[in-house]
C-alpha positions as CSV (number, residue, x, y, z in Angstrom):
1,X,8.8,0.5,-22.9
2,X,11.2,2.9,-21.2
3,X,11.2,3.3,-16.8
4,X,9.5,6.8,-17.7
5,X,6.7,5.7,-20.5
6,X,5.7,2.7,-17.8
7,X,5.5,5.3,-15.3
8,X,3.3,8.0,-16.6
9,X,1.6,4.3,-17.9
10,X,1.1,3.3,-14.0
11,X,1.2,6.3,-12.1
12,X,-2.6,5.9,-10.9
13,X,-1.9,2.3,-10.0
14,X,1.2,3.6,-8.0
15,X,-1.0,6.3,-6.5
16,X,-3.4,3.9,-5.5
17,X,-1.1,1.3,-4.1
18,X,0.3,3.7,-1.8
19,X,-2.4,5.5,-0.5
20,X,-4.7,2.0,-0.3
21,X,-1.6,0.7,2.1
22,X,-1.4,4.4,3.9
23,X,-5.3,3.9,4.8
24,X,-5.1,0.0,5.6
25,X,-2.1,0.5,7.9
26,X,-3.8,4.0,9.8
27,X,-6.8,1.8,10.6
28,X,-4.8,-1.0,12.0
29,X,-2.7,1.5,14.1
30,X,-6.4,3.4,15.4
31,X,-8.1,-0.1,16.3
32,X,-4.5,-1.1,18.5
33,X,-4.7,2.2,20.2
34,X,-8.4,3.1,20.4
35,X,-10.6,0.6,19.8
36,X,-12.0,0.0,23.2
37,X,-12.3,3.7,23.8
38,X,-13.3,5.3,20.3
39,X,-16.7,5.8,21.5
40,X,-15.9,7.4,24.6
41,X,-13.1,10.1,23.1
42,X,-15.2,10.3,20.2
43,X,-11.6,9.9,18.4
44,X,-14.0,7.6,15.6
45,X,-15.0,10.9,13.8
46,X,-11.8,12.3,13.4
47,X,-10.4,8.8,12.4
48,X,-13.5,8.0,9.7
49,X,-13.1,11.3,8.0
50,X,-9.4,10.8,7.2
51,X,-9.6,7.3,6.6
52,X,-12.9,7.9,4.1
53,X,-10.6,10.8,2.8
54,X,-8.0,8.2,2.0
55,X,-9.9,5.7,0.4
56,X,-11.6,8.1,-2.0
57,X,-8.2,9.4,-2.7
58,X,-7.7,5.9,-3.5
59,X,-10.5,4.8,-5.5
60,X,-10.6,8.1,-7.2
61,X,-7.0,7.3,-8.7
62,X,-7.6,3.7,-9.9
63,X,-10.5,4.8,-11.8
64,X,-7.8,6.2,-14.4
65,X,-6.4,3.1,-14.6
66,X,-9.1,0.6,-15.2
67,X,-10.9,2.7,-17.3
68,X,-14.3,2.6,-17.4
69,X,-15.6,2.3,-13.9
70,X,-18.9,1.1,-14.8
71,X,-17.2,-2.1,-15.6
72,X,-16.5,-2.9,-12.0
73,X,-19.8,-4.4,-10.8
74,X,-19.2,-7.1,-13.9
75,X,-15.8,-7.8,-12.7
76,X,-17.0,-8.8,-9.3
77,X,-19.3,-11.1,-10.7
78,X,-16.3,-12.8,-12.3
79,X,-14.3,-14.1,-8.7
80,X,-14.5,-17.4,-9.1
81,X,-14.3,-19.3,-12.2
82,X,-12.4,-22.5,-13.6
83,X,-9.8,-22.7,-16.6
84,X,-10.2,-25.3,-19.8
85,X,-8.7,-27.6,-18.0
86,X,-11.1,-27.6,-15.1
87,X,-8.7,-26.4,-12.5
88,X,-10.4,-23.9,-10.3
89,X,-9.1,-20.4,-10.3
90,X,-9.4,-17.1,-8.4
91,X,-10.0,-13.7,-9.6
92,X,-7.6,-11.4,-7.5
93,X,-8.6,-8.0,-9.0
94,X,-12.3,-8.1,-8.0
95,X,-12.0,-9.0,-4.3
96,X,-9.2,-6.3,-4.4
97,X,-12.3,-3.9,-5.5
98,X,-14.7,-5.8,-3.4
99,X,-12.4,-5.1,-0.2
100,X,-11.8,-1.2,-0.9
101,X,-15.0,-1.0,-1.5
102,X,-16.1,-2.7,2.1
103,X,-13.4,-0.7,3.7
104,X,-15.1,2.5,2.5
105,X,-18.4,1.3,3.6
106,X,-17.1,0.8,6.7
107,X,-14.9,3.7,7.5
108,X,-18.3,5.5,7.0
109,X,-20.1,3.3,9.2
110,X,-17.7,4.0,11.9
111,X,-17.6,8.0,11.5
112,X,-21.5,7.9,12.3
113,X,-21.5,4.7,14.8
114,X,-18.3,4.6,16.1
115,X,-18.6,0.7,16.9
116,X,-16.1,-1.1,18.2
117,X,-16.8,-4.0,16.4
118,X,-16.2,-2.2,13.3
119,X,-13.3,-0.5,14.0
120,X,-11.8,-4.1,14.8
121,X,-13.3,-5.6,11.9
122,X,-12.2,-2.7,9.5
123,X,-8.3,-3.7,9.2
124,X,-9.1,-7.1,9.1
125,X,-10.9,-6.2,6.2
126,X,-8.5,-4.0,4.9
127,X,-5.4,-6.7,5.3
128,X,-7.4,-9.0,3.3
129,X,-8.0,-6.6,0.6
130,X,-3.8,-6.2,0.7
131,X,-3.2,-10.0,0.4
132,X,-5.5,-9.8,-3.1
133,X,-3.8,-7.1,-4.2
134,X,-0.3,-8.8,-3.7
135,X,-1.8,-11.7,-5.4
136,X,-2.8,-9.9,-8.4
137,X,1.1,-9.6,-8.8
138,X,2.3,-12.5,-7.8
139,X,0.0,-14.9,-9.7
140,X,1.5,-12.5,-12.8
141,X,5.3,-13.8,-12.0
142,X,5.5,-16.6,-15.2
143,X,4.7,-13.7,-17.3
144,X,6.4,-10.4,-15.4
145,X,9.3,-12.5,-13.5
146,X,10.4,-9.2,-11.7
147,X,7.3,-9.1,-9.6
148,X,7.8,-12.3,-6.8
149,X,4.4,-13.3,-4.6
150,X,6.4,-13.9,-2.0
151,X,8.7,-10.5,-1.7
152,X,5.3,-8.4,-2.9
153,X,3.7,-9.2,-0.4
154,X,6.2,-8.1,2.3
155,X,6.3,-4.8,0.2
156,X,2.9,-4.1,0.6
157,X,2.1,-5.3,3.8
158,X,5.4,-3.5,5.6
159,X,4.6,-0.4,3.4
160,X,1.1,-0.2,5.3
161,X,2.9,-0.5,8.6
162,X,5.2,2.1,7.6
163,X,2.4,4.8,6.5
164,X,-0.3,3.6,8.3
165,X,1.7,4.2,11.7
166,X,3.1,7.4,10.7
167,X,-0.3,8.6,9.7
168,X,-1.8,7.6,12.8
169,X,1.3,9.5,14.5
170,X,0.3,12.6,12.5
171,X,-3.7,12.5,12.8
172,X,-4.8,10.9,15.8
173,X,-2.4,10.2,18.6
174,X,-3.3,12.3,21.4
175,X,-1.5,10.4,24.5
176,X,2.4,10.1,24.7
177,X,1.5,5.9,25.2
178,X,0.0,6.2,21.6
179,X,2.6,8.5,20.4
180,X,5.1,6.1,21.1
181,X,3.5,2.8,19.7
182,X,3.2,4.2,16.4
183,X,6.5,5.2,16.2
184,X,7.4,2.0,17.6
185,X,5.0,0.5,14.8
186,X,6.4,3.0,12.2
187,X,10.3,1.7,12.8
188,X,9.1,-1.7,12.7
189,X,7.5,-1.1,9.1
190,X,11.0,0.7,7.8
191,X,12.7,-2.1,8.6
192,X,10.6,-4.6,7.0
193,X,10.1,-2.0,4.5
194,X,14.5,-2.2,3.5
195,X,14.5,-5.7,4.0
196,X,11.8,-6.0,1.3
197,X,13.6,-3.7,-1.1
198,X,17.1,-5.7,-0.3
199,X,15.7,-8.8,-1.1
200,X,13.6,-8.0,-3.8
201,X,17.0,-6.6,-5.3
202,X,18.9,-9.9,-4.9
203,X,15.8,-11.7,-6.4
204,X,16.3,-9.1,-9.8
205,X,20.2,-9.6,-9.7
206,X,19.4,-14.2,-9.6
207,X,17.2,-13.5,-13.0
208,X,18.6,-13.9,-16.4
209,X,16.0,-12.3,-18.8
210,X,16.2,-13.3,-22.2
211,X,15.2,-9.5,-23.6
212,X,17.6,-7.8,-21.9
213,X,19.4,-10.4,-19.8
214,X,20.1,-8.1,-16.6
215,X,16.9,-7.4,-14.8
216,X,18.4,-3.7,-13.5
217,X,19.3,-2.2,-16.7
218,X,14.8,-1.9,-17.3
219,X,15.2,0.9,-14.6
220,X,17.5,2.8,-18.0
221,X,19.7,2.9,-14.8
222,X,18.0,4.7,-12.1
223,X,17.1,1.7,-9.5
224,X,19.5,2.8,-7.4
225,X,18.9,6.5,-7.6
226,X,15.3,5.7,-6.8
227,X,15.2,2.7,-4.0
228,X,18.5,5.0,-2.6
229,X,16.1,8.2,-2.3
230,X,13.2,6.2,-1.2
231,X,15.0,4.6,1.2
232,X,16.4,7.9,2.5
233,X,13.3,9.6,2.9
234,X,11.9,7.1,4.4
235,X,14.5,7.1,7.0
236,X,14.1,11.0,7.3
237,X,10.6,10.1,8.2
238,X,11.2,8.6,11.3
239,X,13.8,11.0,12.4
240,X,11.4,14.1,12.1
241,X,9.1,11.8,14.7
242,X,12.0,11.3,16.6
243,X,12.3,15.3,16.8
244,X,10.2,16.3,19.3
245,X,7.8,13.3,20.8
246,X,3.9,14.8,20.5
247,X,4.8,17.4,17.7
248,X,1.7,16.7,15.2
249,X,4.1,19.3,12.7
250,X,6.2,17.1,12.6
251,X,4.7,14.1,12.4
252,X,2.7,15.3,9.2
253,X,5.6,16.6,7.2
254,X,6.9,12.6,7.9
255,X,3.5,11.5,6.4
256,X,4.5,13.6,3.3
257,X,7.9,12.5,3.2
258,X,7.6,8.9,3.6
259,X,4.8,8.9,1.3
260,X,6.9,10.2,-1.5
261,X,10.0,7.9,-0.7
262,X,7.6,4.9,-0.9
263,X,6.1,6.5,-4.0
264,X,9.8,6.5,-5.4
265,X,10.3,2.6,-4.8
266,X,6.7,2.1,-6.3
267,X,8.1,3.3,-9.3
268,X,10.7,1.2,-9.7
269,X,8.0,-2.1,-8.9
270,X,6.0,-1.0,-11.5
271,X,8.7,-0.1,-14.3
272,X,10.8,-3.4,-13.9
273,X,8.4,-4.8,-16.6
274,X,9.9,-6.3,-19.4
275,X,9.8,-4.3,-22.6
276,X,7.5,-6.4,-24.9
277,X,4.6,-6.5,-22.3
278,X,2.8,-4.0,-21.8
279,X,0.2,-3.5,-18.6
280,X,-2.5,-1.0,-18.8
């Protein structure tokens, strides 16, 4: 399987993956900033639509890739379970649906409420819907060796921080004070962001495949080109914030562009598969 076939393959898993982390990360950014006076600024409303907006953006994109959606409720029934052997096992992909699934229950919950519970309890939510999804990786790594639990994880979760902040930047921050914690927030995600994708690239150059024996050449030699213009864009990102402080212009072109430069790295975690498995 070619970098492009296992793209076109993924690309609704790779949609979803970004924009689930985009909407985890903006509700962890809103509760920091306005949780204890959502209900006062009525900023909730303006926060649940674009968060529900992300979500169903979400959900509407993974439909593609499981299929038939119908067979969600049976997965879900299906969390817990134990192998042959009797060794007790847990079923990543349905608490990944079962905590989107919250999170959109929620986010609507808070656009008519506005609680303050909920709008602390919604990224909690949300973080533990990212840690299943990481999980639904790693626990793959004897079979997919490119994908790490470990160096996943820090993918995701920093990709969140990295969106979710610049989102927040671009949708809700109203007060300088906010304006400059999310960027704050935002530069702390790039960072962790690059240190992900450097050490996720030492982990492919330690492995010794036995198809193709170097991990890199499954990229058909565009990992570079892609983690190079992810990276960049990225980077951009965070300069157009820098800009002008309070320019909500801005701040939504760097939505935009640091959602494509994570979308470009996404590719690259997706297509690093080996050639005689396929995942779809």
């Amino acid at each position: 399987m070619t970098l492009y076939n296992s793209f076109i393959e993924e690309l609704p898993l790779i949609l979803f993956t970004v924009i689930a982390q985009s909407a985890v990360g903006f509700s962890l950014l809103y509760a920091f900033n306005n949780g204890s006076t959502a209900s006062e600024d009525r900023s909730y409303k303006k926060f649940g639509m674009i968060f529900i907006v992300l979500v169903a953006l979400g959900m509407i994109t993974s439909t593609f890739h499981l299929g038939d959606p119908f067979h969600a409720p049976y997965m879900i029934t299906r969390v817990f379970g134990f192998t042959q052997n009797d060794s007790f096992v847990i079923s990543w992909l349905p608490l990944e649906i079962v905590g989107i699934a919250l999170m959109l229950l929620l986010g609507v919950a808070i656009l008519l409420k506005g609680n303050k519970n909920l709008i602390y309890i919604l990224p909690v939510v949300g973080l533990a819907m990212l840690y299943a999804m990481g999980n639904i990786y790693g626990s793959m790594a004897n079979t997919i060796p490119t994908w790490n639990l470990n160096l996943t994880l820090l993918l995701f979760f920093s990709s969140a921080l990295l969106l979710g902040s610049i989102a927040y930047t671009a949708f809700i921050a109203s007060e300088s004070k906010e304006y400059k914690y999310s960027v704050i927030a935002a530069v702390i995600g790039f960072v962790l962001f690059v240190l992900a994708l450097v050490l996720y690239t030492f982990h492919l150059g330690n492995l010794n495949l036995d198809i193709v024996g170097n991990a890199f050449e499954l990229a058909d030699g565009k990992y570079e080109l892609l983690l190079g213009w992810g990276i960049i864009l990225c980077g951009l990102s965070l300069i157009l914030l820098l800009i002008e402080e309070d320019n909500t212009k801005f701040a939504k072109i760097a939505f935009v562009v640091s959602f494509i430069g994570v979308f470009l790295t996404r590719i690259v975690f997706y297509g690093l598969i080996t050639s005689h498995i396929f995942i779809g």
